[in-house]
N, C-alpha and C positions, 0 to 999 in steps of 0.2 A: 233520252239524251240529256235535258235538261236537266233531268233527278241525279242522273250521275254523276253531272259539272258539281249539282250540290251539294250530292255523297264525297266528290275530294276535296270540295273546301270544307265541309265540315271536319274532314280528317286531318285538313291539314291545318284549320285552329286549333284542333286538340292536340294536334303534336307539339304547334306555337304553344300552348295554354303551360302541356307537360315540359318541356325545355324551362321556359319562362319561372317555373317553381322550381326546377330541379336549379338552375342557377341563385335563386334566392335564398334556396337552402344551403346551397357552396359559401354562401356570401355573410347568412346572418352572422355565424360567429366570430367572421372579423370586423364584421358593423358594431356588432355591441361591445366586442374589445377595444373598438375608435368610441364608440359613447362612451362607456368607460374611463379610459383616458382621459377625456372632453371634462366630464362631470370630477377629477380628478384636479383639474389641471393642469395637463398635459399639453392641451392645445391637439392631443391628436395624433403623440407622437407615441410609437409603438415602442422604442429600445429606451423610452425612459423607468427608471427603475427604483422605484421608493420601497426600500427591504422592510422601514415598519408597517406599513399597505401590504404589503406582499404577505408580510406574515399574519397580519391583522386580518384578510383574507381568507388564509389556512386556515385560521381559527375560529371563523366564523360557519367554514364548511363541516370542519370537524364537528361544529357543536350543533348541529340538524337534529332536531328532532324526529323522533323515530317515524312520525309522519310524512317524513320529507326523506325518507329514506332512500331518494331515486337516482342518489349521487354516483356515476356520472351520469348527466343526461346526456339526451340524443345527440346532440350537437357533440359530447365528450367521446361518445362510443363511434360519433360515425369516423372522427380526426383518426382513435385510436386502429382504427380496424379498415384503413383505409390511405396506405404510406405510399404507393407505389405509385401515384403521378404527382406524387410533389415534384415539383421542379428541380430543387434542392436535393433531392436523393439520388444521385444519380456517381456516388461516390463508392469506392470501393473501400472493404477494412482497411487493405494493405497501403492506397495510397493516402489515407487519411490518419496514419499513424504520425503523419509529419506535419498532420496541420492543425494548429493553433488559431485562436481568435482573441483579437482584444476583448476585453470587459469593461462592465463598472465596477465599483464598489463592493467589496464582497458583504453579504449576509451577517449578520454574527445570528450563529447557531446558536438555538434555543431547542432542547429536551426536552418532545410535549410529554404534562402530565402536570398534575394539580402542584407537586413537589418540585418542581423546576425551579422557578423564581428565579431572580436577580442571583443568585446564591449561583445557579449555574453560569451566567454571565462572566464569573470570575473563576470558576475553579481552572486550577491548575494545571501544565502537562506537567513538563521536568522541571520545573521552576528551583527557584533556589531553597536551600536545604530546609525552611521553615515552614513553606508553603505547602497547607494541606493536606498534609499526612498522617499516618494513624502514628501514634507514639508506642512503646512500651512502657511497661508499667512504672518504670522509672521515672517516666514523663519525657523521654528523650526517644527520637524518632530512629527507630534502627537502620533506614537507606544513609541518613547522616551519618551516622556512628560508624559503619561500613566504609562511606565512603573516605571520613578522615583517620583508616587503617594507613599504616606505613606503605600496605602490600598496592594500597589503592594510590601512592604517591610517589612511586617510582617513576620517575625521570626518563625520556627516551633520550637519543643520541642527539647529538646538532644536526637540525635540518640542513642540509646541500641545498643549491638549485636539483643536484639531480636525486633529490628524496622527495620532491616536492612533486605533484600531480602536474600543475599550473607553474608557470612561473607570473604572477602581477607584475605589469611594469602599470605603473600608477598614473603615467602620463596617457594611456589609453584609459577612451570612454565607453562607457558600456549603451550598445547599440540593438535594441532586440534582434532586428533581423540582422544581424550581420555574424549570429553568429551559427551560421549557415543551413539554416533551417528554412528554405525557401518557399516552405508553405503558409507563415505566417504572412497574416493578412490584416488590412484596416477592414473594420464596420463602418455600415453607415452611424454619421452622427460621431465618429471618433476622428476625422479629420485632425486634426490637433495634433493626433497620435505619430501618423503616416510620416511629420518632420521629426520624432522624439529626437531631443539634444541636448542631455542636459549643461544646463548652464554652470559657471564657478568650479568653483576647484573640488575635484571627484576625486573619489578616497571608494576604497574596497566596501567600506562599511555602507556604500549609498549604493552597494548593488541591492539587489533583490534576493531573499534568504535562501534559495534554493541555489543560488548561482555563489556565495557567498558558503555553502555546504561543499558545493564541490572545488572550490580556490585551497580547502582545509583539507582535503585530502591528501595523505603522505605514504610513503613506504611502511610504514609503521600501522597505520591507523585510518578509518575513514573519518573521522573525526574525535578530537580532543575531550577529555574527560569532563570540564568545565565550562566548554564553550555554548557561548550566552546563544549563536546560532542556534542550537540544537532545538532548544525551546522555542522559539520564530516561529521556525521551520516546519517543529509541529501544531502550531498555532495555522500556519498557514492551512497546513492539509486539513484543518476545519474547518477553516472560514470562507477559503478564498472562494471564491468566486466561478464557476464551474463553466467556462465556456465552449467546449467540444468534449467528444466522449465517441471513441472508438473502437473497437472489437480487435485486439492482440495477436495480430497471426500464430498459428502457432501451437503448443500444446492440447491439453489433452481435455482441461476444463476451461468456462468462459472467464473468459478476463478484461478488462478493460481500460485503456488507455485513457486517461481524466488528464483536461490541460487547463490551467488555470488563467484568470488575467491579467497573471506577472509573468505570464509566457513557462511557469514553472509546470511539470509532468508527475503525474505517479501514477499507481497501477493498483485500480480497485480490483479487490475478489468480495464478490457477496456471499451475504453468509445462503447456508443452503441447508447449514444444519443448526439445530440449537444446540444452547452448552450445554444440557441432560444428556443430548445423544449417544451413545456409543458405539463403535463399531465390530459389525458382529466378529464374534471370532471366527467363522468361518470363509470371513475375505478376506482377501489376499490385498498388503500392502499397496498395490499399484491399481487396484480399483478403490480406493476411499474417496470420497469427498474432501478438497480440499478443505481448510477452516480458515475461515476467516480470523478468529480470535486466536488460533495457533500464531500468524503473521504477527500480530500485537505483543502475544505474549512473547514471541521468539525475542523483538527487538530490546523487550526490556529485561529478557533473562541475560540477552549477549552485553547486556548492561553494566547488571549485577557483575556475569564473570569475570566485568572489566575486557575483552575481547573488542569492542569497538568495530565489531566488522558486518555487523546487519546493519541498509538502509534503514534512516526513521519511517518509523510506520505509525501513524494513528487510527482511530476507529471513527466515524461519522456515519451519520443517517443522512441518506440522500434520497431525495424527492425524485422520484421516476418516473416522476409527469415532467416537471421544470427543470429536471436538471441532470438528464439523461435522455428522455424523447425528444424533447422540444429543441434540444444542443446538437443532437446527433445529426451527422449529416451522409452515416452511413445505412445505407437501402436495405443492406442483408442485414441491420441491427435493427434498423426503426420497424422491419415489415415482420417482426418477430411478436410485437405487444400486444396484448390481448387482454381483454378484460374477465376474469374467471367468472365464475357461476354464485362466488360470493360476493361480485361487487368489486373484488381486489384489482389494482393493476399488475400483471405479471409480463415478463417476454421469457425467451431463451437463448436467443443470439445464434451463432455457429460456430462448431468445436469436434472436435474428434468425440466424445463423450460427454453424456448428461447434457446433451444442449437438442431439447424434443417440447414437446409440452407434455408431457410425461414428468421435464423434470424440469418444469418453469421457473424460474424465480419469481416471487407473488409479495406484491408489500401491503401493508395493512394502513389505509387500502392502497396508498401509491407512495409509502416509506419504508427502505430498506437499510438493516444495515448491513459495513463493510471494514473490510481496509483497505489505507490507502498508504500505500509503501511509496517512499520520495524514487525518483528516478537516478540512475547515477549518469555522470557525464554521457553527452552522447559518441557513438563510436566512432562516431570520425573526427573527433578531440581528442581522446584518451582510446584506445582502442583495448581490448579485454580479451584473454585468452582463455579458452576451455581447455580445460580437463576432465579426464575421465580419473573417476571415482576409484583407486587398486581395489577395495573393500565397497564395491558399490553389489549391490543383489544380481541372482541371474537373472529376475523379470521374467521366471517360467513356472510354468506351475510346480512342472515334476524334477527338473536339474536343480541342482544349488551350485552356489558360484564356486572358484577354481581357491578362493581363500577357507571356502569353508569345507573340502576334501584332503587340498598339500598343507599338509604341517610343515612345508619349508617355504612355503608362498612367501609369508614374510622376511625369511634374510633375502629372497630373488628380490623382492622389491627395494630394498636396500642398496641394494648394486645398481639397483636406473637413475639413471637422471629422470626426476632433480630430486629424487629421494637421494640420493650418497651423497651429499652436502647441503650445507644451510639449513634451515630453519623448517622447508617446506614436510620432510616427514612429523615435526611435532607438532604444525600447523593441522595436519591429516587428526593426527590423535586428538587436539584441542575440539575439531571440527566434529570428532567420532562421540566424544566427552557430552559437546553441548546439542548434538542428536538425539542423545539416548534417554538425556534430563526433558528432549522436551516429546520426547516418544516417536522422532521423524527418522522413516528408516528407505525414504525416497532421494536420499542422498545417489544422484547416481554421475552425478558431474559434479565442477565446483570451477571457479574463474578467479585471474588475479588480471592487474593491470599490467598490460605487456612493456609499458616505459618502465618497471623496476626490475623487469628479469626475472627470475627465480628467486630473488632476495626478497621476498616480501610477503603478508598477509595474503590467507585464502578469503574471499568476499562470500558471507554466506545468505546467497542471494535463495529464494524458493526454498521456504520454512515452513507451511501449506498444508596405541600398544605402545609404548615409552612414553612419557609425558613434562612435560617443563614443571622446574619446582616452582616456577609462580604459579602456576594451575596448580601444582596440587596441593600449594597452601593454602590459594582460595579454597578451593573444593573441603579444606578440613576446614577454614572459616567456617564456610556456611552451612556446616553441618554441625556448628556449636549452637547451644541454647541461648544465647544473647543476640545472635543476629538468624541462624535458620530460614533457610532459602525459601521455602514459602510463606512464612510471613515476609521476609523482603520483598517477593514478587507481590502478593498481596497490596503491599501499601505502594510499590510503584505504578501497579495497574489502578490502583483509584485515580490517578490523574486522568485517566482515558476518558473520552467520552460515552464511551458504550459500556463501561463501570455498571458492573462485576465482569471483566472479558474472562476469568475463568471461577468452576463454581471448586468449592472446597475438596472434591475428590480429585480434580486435576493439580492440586497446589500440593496436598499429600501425596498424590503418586512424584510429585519433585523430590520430596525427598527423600521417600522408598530408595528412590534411583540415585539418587544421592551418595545412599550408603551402599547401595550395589557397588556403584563406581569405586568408592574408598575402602571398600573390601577387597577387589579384584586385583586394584594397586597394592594391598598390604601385602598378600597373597603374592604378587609377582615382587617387589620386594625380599621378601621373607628366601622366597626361594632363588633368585637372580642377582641378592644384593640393593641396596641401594644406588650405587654410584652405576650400576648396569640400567637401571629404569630410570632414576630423576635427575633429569638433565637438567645442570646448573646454568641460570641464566638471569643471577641478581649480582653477579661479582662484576662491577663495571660495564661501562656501555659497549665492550667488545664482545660480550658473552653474547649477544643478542645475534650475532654472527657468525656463530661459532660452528664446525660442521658436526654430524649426525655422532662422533662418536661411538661409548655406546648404546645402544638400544635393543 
């Protein structure tokens, strides 16, 4: 009897002993994050954030010697592979689509590699017309030269209140949550934030660049050919500050919802393929891989056209430890990461396709890149209508769609609304034009803003037959040897930070296609006439209005 009393308290020390470690080990790695801090400065405090430490840091894990090759350690692998009783997780994608966190200070992004330097500190996005570009042999820079063409300085109409997105009344303050986003919330430590007010006399320019992109929105345009925004705005999608990261309900590949600590949103795609890659010829348009550097390129092709109707989009490398794991507070995203067989950090997320570890996303070892497309207003502001695509695919393997059998599909679609007037059919053709240049044939919808009606730009959001004679002046521009659409695109994608976003076989196939395009128009021309195909719309600000004609 007595042996037995001693048999359960020995059992039941050891059970004390094993408890007692397993909680020491929950606990070390945020003990040595509070010394840290402590030996820092900090006094202790966890949300304090010093970006030269931080990166001073990275740089010191990167540079291990191949003896210390055991990066992450235990403590790294047990956080990564162990999501599901954080407290914090208990959020779903869907309702964290809507929520925001204040920040600090954003990072300024630095380009690891021996060739970085100070040099990347300052390079360029869309800066003004000197900054940074490759020149022609003239010595003069051809996105400049391009841009001060006559064809590039046409004039739109007078803005109305009702041409206008927003209308600014100037005696309103800008208030983050109030503008009805009910998920935004204070951090600890940002009290200060929870009364924001600003003080003195507020002026549109003292918003924040995201918010100050979509004030610029019009009938016409999502934003102006010269506006100094534009450049901010992709400044910001570098820098800022990455406070939540959510998984996009929704389609078909992973996507991500990134909100920053200007309460500003966009929409990473990582990359999943490199730019060598190809797609075989044997699959079908609707299984590819999205491209991440497709998105980049698109915004700066819809540039060149002068088009104006892609969100800005930039490219960054984001940190998949700090600045995707660690921010996410979604359960089905965080319980996704894993650390591969190379030491890499990967997840997959959830999606209708490609989201398995089969088809992981993997950074080298926990840096990926992306892009990151600005958000457009949200829809209970501006609300946004879909359309289906007349010329969209059948999406089967063995059918082909109903435009590619009737030879008279096209006059039937002419008689609907809102093809039998305005602008919207040569929008279609503008839209089919800058498809085909950047080789995306998943056009299968397309959306305008429902305050302008049918009078207005198609938004060519997910980039992944008659035609206006502004389009097909450009399109003979840039098919001349003094400006030539891939070198254009060429020296606008240097600005990017992921610089070369496309390699030299994707900038020649632009212009292959190029000349397809300006053949098929000669060709419909030649045989329909001119004044049947290129619809006049540089003779006064009425032309822009004008209806379908003919086509």
């Amino acid at each position: 009897m007595i042996l037995f009393r001693k048999f359960r308290v020995l059992i039941l020390m050891v059970f004390l002993v094993a408890c007692t470690m397993h909680i020491m080990i929950d606990l070390l790695p945020k003990l040595e994050k509070r010394a840290a801090g402590a030996d820092s400065g900090d006094g202790g405090c966890q949300c304090a954030h010093h970006p030269g430490g931080e990166a001073q840091g990275w740089g010191k894990q990167r540079a291990r010697s191949a003896a210390e090759a055991g990066w992450p350690n235990k403590h790294t692998l047990r956080i990564l592979q162990d999501f599901s009783n954080e407290p914090s997780s208990n959020l779903t994608s869907h309702s964290l689509e809507k929520i925001t966190a204040a920040g600090d200070r954003a990072d300024a992004f630095r380009r690891t590699g021996p060739a970085a330097g100070k040099a990347e500190e300052h390079k360029p996005l869309i800066g003004d017309a000197s900054g940074g570009r490759t020149v022609s042999g003239h010595g003069v820079s051809r996105l400049a030269a391009l841009f001060e063409h006559p064809l590039y300085k046409v004039d739109l109409p007078p803005l109305t209140d009702d041409d206008t997105l927003f209308n600014v009344n100037t005696d309103t303050r800008f208030y983050p949550k109030a503008t009805g986003n009910q998920g935004w919330h204070n951090e600890e430590g940002n009290e200060d934030e929870e009364e924001f007010s600003p003080t003195g006399e507020v002026t549109a320019e003292s918003y924040p660049n995201w918010l100050r992109f979509h004030i610029g929105i019009n009938r016409y345009e999502l934003y102006s050919r010269h506006n100094p925004v534009l450049d901010a705005l992709l400044k910001d999608l570098v820098l800022q500050r990455i406070t939540s990261v959510a998984m996009k309900s929704g389609g078909t590949q992973l996507k991500l919802i990134m909100t920053f600590q200007n309460y500003g949103q966009a929409l990473f795609k990582p990359m999943k393929q490199t730019r060598e890659q190809e797609t075989p010829p044997d699959f079908f348009y609707f299984s590819d891989f999205e491209r991440h550097n497709a998105e980049i390129a698109a915004f700066h092709l819809d540039r060149i056209l002068d088009f104006r109707r892609v969100p800005p989009v930039a490219g960054r490398l984001v940190n998949m430890t700090r600045e995707i794991r660690d921010v996410t507070r979604d359960k089905k995203l965080w319980r996704t990461f894993f650390i591969s067989p190379a030491n890499n950090v990967c997840f997959y997320g959830e999606c209708s396709y490609y989201c398995s570890t089969e088809h992981a996303l993997c950074g080298k070892p926990d840096q990926i890149e992306g892009s990151l497309a600005a958000f457009l207003p949200d829809l209970n502001l501006a609300k946004r209508k879909t359309w289906r695509n007349p010329w969209r695919r059948s999406y089967h393997k063995r059918k082909k769609a109903e435009w590619e059998v009737d030879p008279d599909y096209c006059d039937e679609v002419k008689q609907m609304p809102p093809y039998d007037r305005g602008t919207r059919l040569l929008d279609i053709m503008d839209m089919t034009i800058f498809d085909f240049l950047m080789g995306n044939m998943d056009r299968h919808h397309y959306e305008t803003f429902e305050k302008f009606g049918n009078d207005t730009f198609i938004i060519h959001l997910d980039n992944g037959r008659g035609v206006r004679k502004s389009t097909y002046l450009r399109l003979q521009l840039l098919a001349k040897e003094e400006f030539q659409l891939s070198s254009l695109m060429e020296e606008s994608l240097l600005r990017d930070r992921l610089s070369p976003v496309l390699i030299q076989p994707h900038l020649q196939a632009m212009d292959r296609r190029l000349r397809l395009v300006l053949q098929v128009l000669s060709r419909c021309i030649e045989k329909e006439g001119h004044v049947n195909v290129v619809e006049e719309d540089l003779v006064g600000d009425s032309a822009t209005h004008r209806g379908p004609g003919h086509r």
